[in-house]
Structure formats: structure tokens, C-alpha cells
C-alpha positions in Angstrom: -29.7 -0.5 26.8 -29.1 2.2 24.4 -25.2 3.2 24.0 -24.2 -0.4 25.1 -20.8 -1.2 23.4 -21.3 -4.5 21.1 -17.3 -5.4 21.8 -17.5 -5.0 25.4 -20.1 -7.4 26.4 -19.8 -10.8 27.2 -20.5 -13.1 24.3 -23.3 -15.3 24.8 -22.5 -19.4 24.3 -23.1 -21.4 21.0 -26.2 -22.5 22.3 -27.6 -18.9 22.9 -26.2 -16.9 19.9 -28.1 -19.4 17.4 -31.4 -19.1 19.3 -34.3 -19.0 17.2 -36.5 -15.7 17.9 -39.5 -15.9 19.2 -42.4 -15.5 16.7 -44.8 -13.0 18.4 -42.0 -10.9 19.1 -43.3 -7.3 17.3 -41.3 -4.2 18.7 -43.5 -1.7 18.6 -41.8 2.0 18.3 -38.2 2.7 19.8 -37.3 0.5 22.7 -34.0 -0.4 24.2 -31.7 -2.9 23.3 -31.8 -6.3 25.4 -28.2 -7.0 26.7 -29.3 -11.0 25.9 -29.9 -9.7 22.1 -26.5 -8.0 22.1 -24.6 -10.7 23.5 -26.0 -13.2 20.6 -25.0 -10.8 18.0 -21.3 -10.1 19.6 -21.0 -14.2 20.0 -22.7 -14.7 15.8 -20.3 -11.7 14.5 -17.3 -13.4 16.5 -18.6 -16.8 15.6 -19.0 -16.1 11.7 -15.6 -13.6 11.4 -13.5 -14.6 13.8 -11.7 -12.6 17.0 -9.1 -10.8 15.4 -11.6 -9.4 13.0 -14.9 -8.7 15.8 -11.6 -6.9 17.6 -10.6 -4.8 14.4 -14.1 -3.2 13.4 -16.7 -4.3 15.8 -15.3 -3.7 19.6 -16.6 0.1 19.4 -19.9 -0.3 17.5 -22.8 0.5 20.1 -26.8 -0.4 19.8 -28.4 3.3 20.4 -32.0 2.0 19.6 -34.1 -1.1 17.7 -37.3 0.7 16.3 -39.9 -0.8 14.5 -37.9 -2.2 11.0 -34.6 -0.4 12.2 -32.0 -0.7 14.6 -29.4 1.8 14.8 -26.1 1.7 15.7 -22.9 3.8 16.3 -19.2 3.8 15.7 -16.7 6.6 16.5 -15.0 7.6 13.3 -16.2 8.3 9.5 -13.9 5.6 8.7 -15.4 3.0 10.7 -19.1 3.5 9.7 -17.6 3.5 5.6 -15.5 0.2 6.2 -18.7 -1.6 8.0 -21.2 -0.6 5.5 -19.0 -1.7 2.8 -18.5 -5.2 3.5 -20.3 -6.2 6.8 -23.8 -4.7 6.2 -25.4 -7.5 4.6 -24.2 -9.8 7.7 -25.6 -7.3 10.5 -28.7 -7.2 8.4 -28.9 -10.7 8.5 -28.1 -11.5 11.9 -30.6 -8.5 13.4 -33.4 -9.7 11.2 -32.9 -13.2 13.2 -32.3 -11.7 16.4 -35.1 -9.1 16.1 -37.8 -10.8 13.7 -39.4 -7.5 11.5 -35.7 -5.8 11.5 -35.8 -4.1 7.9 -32.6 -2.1 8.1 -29.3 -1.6 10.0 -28.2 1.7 10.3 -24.6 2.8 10.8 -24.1 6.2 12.0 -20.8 8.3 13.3 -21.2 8.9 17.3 -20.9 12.7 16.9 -23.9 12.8 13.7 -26.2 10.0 15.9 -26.1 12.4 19.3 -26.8 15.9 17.5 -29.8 13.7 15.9 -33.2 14.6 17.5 -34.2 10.7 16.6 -31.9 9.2 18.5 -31.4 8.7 22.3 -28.4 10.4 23.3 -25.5 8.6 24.9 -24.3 8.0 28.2 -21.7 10.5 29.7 -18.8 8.7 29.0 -19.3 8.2 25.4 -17.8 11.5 24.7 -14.3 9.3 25.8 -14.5 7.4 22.3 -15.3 10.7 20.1 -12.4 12.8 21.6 -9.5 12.5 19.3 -6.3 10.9 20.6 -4.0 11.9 17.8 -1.4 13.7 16.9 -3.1 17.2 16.1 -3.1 17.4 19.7 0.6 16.3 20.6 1.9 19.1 17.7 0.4 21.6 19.6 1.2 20.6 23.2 4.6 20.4 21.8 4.6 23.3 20.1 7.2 25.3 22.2 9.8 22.0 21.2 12.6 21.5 18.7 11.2 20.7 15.0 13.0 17.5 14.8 12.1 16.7 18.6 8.3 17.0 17.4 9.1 15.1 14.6 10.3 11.6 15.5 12.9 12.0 18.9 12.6 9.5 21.4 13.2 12.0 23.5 10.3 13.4 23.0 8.2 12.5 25.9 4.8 12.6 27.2 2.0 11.3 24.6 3.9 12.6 21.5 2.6 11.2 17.6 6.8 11.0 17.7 7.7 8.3 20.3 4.6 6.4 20.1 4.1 6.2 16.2 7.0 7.4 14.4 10.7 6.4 14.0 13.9 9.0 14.9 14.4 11.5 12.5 18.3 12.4 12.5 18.6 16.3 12.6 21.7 16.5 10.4 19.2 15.4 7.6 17.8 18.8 6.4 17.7 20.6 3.0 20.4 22.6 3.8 23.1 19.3 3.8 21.3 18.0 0.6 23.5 18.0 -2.4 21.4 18.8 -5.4 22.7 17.3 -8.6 21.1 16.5 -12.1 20.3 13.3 -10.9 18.1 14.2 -7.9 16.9 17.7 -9.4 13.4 17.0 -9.6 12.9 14.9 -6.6 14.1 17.3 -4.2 11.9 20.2 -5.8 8.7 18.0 -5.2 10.0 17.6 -1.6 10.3 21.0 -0.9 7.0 21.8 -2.5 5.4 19.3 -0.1 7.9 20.5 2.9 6.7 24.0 2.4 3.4 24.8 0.7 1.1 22.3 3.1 -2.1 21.1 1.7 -1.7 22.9 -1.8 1.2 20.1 -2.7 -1.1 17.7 -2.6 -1.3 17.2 -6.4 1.9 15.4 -5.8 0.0 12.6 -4.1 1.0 10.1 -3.2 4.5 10.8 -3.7 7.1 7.8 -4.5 10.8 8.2 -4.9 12.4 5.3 -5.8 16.7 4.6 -6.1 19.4 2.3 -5.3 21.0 2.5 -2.1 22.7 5.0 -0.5 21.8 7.3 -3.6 19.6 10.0 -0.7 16.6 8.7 0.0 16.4 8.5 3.9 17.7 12.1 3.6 15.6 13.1 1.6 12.3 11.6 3.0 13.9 13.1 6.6 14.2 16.8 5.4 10.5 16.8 4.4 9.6 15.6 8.4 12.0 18.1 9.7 10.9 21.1 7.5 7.5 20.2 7.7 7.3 20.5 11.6 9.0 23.6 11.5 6.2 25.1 9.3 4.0 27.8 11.4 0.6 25.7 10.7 2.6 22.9 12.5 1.5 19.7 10.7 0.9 16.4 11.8 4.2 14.0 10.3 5.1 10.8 10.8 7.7 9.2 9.2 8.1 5.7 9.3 10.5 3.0 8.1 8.4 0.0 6.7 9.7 -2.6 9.5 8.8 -0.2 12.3 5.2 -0.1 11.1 5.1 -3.4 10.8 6.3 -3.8 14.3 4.3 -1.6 15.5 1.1 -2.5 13.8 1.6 -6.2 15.3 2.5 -4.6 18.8 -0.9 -3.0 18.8 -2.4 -6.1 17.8 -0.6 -8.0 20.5 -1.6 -5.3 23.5 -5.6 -5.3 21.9 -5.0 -1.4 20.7 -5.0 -2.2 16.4 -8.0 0.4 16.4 -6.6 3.2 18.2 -3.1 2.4 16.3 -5.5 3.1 12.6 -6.9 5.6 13.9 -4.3 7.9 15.2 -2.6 7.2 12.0 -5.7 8.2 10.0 -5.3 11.4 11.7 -2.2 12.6 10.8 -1.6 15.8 7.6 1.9 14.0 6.9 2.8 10.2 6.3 6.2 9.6 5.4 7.7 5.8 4.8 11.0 4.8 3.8 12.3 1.4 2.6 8.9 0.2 1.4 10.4 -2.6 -0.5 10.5 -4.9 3.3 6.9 -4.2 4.1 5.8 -7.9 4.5 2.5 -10.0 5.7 -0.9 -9.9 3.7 -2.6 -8.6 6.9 -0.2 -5.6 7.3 -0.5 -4.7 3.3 -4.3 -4.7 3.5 -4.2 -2.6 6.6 -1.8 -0.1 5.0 -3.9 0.0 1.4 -6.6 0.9 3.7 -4.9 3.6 5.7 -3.2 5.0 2.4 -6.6 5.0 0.7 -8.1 6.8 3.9 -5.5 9.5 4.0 -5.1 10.4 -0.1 -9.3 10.3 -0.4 -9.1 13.0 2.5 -6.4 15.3 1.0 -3.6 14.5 3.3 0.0 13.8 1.9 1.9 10.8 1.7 4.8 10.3 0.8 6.9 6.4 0.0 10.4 5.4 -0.9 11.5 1.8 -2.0 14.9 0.8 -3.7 12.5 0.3 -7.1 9.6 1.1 -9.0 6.1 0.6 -7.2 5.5 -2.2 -10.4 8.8 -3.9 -9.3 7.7 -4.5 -5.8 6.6 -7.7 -6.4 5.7 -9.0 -2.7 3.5 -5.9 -2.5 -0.4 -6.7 -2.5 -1.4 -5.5 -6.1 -3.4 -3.0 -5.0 -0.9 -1.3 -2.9 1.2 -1.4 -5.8 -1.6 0.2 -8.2 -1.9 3.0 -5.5 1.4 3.8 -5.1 1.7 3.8 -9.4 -1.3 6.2 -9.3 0.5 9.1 -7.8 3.7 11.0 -9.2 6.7 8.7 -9.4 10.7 10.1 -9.1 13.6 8.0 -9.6 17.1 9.1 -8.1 19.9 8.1 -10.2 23.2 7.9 -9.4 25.1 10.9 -9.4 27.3 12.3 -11.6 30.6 13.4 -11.7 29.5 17.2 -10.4 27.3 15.5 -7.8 30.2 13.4 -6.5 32.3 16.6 -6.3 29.8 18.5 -4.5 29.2 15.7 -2.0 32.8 15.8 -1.2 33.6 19.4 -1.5 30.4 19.3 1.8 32.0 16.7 3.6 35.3 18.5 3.3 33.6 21.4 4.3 32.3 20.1 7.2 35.0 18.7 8.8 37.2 21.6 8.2 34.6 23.2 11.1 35.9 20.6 13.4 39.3 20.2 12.5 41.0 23.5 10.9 44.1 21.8 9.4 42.4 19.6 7.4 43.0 19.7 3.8 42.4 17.5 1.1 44.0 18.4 -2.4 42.5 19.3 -5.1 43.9 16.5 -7.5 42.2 14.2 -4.4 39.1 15.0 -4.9 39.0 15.0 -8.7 40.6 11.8 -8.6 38.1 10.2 -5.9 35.0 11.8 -7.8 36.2 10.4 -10.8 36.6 7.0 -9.5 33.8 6.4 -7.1 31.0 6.3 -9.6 28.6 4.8 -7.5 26.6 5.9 -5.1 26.9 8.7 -2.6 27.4 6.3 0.3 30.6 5.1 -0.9 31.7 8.5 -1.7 31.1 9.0 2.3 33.1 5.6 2.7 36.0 7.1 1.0 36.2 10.3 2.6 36.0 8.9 6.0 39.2 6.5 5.7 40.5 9.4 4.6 39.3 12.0 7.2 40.1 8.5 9.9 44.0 8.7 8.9 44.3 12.3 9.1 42.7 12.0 12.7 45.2 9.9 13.7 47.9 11.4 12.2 48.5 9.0 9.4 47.0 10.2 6.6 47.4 8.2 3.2 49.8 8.1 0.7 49.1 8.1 -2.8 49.6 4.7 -2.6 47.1 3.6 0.1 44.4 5.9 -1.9 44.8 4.4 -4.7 44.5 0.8 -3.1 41.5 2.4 -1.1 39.7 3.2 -4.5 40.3 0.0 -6.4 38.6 -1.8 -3.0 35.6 0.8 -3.4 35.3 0.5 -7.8 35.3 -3.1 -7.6 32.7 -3.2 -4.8 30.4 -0.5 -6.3 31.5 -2.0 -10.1 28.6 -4.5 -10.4 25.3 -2.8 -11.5 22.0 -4.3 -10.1 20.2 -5.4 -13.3 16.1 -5.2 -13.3 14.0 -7.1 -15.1 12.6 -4.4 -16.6 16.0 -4.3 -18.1 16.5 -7.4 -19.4 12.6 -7.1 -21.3 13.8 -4.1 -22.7 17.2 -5.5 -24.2 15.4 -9.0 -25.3 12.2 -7.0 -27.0 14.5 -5.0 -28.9 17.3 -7.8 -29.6 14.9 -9.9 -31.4 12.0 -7.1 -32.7 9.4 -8.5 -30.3 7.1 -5.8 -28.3 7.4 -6.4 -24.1 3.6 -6.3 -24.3 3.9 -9.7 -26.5 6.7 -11.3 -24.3 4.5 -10.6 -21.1 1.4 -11.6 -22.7 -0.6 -15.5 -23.3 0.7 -15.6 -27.2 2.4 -18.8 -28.0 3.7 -18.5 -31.5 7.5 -19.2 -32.4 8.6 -16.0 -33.0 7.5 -14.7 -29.0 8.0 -18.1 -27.1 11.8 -18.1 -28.0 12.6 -14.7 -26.6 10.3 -14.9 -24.0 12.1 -18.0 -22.5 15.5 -16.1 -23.1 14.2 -13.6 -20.9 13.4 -15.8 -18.2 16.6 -17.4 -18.7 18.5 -14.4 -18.1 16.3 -13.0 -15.5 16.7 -16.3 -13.2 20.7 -15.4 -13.7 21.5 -12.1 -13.9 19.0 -11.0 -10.8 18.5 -12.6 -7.6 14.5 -13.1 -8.1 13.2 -16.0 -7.3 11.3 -18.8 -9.9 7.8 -17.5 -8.5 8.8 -13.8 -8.8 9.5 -14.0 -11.8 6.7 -15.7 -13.0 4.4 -13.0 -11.8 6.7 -10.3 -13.9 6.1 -12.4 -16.4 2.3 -12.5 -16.7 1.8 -14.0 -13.6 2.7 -17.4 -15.0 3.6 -20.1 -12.6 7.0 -21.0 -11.4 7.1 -24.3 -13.0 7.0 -22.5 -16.8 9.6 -20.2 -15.6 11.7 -23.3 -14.5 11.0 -24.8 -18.0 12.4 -22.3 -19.6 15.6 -21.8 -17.5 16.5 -25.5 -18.5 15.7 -25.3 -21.8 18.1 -22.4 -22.7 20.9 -23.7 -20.4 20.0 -27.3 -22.2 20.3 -25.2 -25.8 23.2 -23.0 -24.9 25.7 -25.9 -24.1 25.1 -27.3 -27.5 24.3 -24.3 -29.8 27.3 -21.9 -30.1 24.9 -19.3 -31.9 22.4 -19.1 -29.3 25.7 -18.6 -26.6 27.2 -16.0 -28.7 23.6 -13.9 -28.6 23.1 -14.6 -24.9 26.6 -13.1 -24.5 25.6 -9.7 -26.4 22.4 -9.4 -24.5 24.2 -9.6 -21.4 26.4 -6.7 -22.5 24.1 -4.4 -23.6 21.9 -5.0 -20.1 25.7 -4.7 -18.1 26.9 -1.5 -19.7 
């Protein structure tokens, strides 16, 4: 039966799909594939890798012919055919050559190459179904007559939009325009608008990954790429993605049997944008995203990832997510300074003079509040709204209530999140010891000490956990890293020395 589908026939029972073939059996020239033969094979393949993984790669493979030494099948997309021959050849091999005694080779072919072959018996009618494209090429130009951002991501969208079924809401007040450039963010936003506006030629910034604290402009940023993007004339394929909706929605498609056509559509999109990459969880989900990330930078389309640290920090990441995302261009945003903060207000004040006319805000204010709210630009938007709240309600603050206001905000924003990156630094240069020899398997006096220091002060002064910070260390186990903790708190309450230089070390890392 040529064209049959592999994943839609009914497997055959343990007693069939282990049959031994009969020896005269000798296929002489091309012949059709027996539905019994392709039944055993779905019912070994299912047997040997299990349903989830028969359902992932194997449910659109078809038998086209079995030839004398060769049976050749079919799959709809390059990526497919590249993932099967990679790691399931040697298994089809094996399993055809029992199935169809003299099978030399198993061929794996894309269904548009197999039908334009003169070799190959062309497929049924409805075949074309599986080789039509269901992405989001498709839904940017039926859309094309919409809003940018309702393209982008609105729910609103309707219809079968890449937006609604794929992405997550962009927020349309999110634009260059309301960006704030500062020192601090200067380089990040001029790669954004490089891959915003000049399309495929920014792909030397690939893949892209911006990493800051909180409320420092990353969402914003990330969301004035989607909505610039869409408004280019070449219209553009984006999706922009928040790490827990992909995760939801990759285990959705799981759930509803529709995995493949979720990968797929994804594979086919120009623009992938995620935020908040630091929550992507589950080993299955990591390997499936290392796959599609591989698939879309090998094939020149853009992606761009935000996390609340460097890509080598991320330690629940797969490694070789982690050594993808370190292979691209890397930006930190750092918090802004003191003519940031001012320009961040001065927009805000701005702003809300267009909706209320007689509101004012002092010049000594703002110097005062940009001076004071050193951290990031989120609290600087918490202070202005209790301030722009009172004056809506005709009780603005006194200069008494502002200053209790900004006390709340510097103590909240005071405490710095300390890396461990940080604390290697500080301990390798406290005690004249490289990070390459604290990290490495050297066991000598003069590295041991400030190697267990480090862990000391990394199980306090961060909220890792024991086996996190074994892996930052080497990958050692938890149980060294738990070693060392009691050893220096063990030391520390008896040796005032080794307090005192704990206590300078946690200055330095502090200020």
C-alpha cells in the first residue's frame, strides 16, 4: 500500500510484531507495502521507544515502496527526515531487514522531493494535506490589512492567527518610542532595533540574549522588537513567548495528540522572541526547545531570549541549551543611572500631563526621587504612581509622606542580589587564587581553603540551593558543598581571623 501512514495504522499484537519472516521471502523489483508488515513495524517502533516518542517522529512517516534491498519512506518536513536519520536509522534498518528479509537500506525522503522523483510511486490525493504548510507565513498575510500589535500576539486576533494560537499578548504601549535609552541599556536597544528593522541581515546577532534584574526593561524591550517587526513591509513571522506559556503550550499539544504540528508551526516562523527564560523547566520541554532553537538559527531565522542572568548562570537549563544560548551575542542591562532615572520620570510625567493638564511635579521632586530610587526602573514607576494616585484624588503628598514613601522604596530596592559569579571573583582575588583553580579537581592547601570559603558564602549570601551550587562549582556533588558549609561555620565560631576576612569579603561582594 504505497503512501500508507506508519502512525495511523493499527499496531499489530506482541505476538505478531516479533514474527519471524519467512525465509523464501525474496521481493523481487518494487512492490507495495503489506498493511500486516506495516502494522509489525508501527507495534516494534512503539514497542522498542515507547508511545510518546512513536507519536513525536513516527505518526507521519509513510512506506511509498519496498524494492529489492530498499524500502523507502516519507515524512513531511526537512526537519523530520534530519531528526530520524540521526538517531532512529539504525533501528528502522534493523527492524525492516527482520520484517522484509534482503532489506539493505532504509531511505528517508521529504514528501515533496519523494513525489517529484520519477522512482517513486506518487502519493495518494490527499497527501498534499500533510505537505501544505499550516504556519504562520500564512496568518501574516491573511492578516495583513490588521493592527501590527494585533498580528503580533492579541487575543483578539481571531481566526487561525500564529498570535492567539502560539504566541503570548504583546502590550502596545511597549514600543521604541516609550523606551528610555540610557548608558546602561545603550547597546541592547541598538541590537533590538537592528533586528526590529533590517530583517534577515541582523542575523549576525544570533541568537540574541539580554539578560538583567527585574524590572530593569526587558519585557519592553523584547515587546518593541514583536511590534516593530510586524509592522515591517516584508511582514515577518514573530512570536513572542514567555517561557511558561511555551511550556504550557507545548504540554497542551502533547495532551490534545498535536506535539508535531505545535514544532512544526514553530519551526516556521522568521521571528522567535522569549522572555523570562530563567522558569523554562522539565527535561522533555528543554530538549524540545534545543531542537527547535538549533532548527531555527541553522536556517538563518532570528531568535531572540531574555532571563534575569547570564545563559552560564541558568543552572536548571539543559547544558546544551545553555551552550547555545552562550554561542550567540550576549547584552546585559544594568541598572540605570541617575540620567536614566530622570528620563524615566521626566516620560512618565510627561505622559500623564496628556491626561491630566494640572499635573505638576516639581523640579526639586524629581531630582530628589531619581536621586534616591537607585534601583530599578520599576520602582521608579512605583514612586511615581503613589504620587500621580494622591494627586488624582486630590491629596497629593507632603514633603513629609514623600520622604516616608522613598525610605519604604531604598530599603526595599537596598539589598543587591549577589551572584556567584561574584563571590568567585572577590574570593580568587582575596586570596591570589585563579577561578579556573577554585572551579577545578586540584586539591592542594592553598585552593581547597578558598574554594570552601566560596561555597560557604555562596550557600549564604544567595538563595541557591546545595546541588546548584555544586554544579557551579565543577559539578561536584551536594554532599562536598555541604562539607564545606559546616566546616567554615565550624571554623568561624572559633577563629576570629578567619571571621574578620569572611566579613571583608562580604563587603567587597555587597558594595
Amino acid at each position: 500500500m504505497p503512501g500508507a501512514p506508519l502512525g495511523r495504522l493499527r499496531a499489530g499484537s506482541p505476538s505478531t510484531a516479533h514474527a519471524a519472516p519467512q525465509p523464501n521471502e525474496q521481493p523481487m523489483g518494487p512492490t507495495r507495502a503489506e498493511p500486516d508488515m506495516i502494522e509489525r513495524v508501527n507495534a516494534r517502533l512503539k514497542a522498542q521507544l515507547g508511545a510518546d516518542v512513536f507519536a513525536s517522529w513516527f505518526t507521519r512517516m509513510k512506506v511509498e515502496q519496498v524494492s529489492k534491498g530498499l524500502v523507502q519512506l516519507s515524512v513531511p518536513t526537512a526537519f523530520l527526515k534530519t531528526w530520524i536519520n540521526g538517531h532512529y536509522a539504525d533501528l528502522l534498518l534493523q527492524i525492516f531487514a527482520e520484517e522484509v528479509p534482503g532489506t539493505l537500506k532504509v531511505d528517508v525522503a521529504v514528501r515533496s522531493a519523494v513525489r517529484g522523483s520519477g522512482a517513486v510511486a506518487p502519493l495518494p490525493a490527499t497527501a498534499s494535506e500533510d505537505v501544505a504548510p499550516a504556519g504562520p507565513r500564512v496568518v501574516a498575510a491573511a492578516n495583513a490589512g490588521r493592527p501590527a500589535v494585533e498580528r503580533a500576539g492579541s487575543p483578539e486576533a481571531g481566526g487561525r492567527s500564529a498570535a492567539p494560537e502560539f504566541g503570548s499578548p504583546l502590550d502596545p504601549r511597549y514600543v521604541f518610542s516609550t523606551f528610555v535609552e540610557g548608558a546602561s541599556n545603550r547597546v541592547a536597544l541598538a541590537a533590538a532595533r537592528s533586528i526590529a528593522e533590517n530583517g534577515p541581515q541582523s542575523v549576525r546577532f544570533n541568537p540574541l540574549f539580554v539578560h538583567a534584574s527585574v524590572g530593569l526593561g526587558k519585557t519592553h524591550l523584547l515587546q518593541a522588537i514583536a511590534n516593530a517587526a510586524t509592522a515591517r513591509e516584508d511582514r515577518p513571522r514573530v512570536v513572542y513567548l514567555t517561557a511558561e506559556y511555551f511550556m504550557w503550550r507545548f504540554a497542551t499539544a502533547i495532551r490534545d495528540n498535536q506535539a508535531l504540528d505545535f514544532k512544526e508551526n514553530l519551526r516556521g516562523i522568521d521571528i522567535l522572541i522569549i522572555d523570562d527564560m530563567q522558569f523554562l523547566q522539565g527535561k522533555s520541554i528543554q530538549q524540545e526547545f534545543c531542537h527547535l532553537l538549533n532548527a531555527l538559527i541553522d536556517s538563518a531565522r532570528q531568535v531572540i531570549v531574555a532571563a534575569d542572568r547570564p545563559a552560564f548562570e541558568l543552572e536548571s537549563l539543559d547544558s546544551r541549551v545553555r551552550s547555545r544560548l552562550s554561542g550567540g551575542v550576549a547584552i546585559e542591562m544594568a541598572v540605570p543611572d541617575y540620567d536614566m532615572r530622570r528620563g524615566i520620570l521626566e516620560t512618565r510625567i510627561t505622559a500623564m500631563k496628556v491626561e491630566d493638564p494640572s499635573f505638576a511635579l516639581a523640579e526639586t521632586v524629581v531630582d530628589t526621587i531619581a536621586r534616591r530610587v537607585a534601583g530599578s526602573g520599576r520602582d521608579l514607576e512605583g514612586a511615581f504612581n503613589q504620587i500621580a494616585f494622591r494627586h488624582s484624588v486630590g491629596q497629593p503628598l507632603s514633603p513629609e509622606h514623600l520622604d516616608d514613601l522613598l525610605n519604604q522604596l531604598t530599603r526595599a530596592g537596598g539589598e543587591k542580589r549577589v551572584r556567584v559569579e561574584d563571590i568567585l571573583k572577590f574570593v580568587s582575588r582575596h586570596y591570589n587564587v585563579s577561578r579556573t583553580d577554585i572551579l577545578s579537581a586540584r586539591r592542594t592547601r592553598t585552593i581547597v581553603r578558598p574554594r570552601q570559603i566560596a561555597m560557604y558564602l555562596a550557600k549564604t549570601m544567595t538563595p541557591r540551593s546545595l546541588p546548584e551550587i555544586g554544579r557551579r562549582f565543577g559539578g561536584r556533588d551536594h554532599t562536598t558543598v555541604l562539607h564545606a558549609v559546616r566546616k567554615i561555620e565550624a571554623e568561624r565560631a572559633n577563629d576570629e581571623k578567619l571571621s574578620e576576612e569572611l566579613d571583608v569579603i562580604r563587603r567587597m561582594i555587597e558594595e
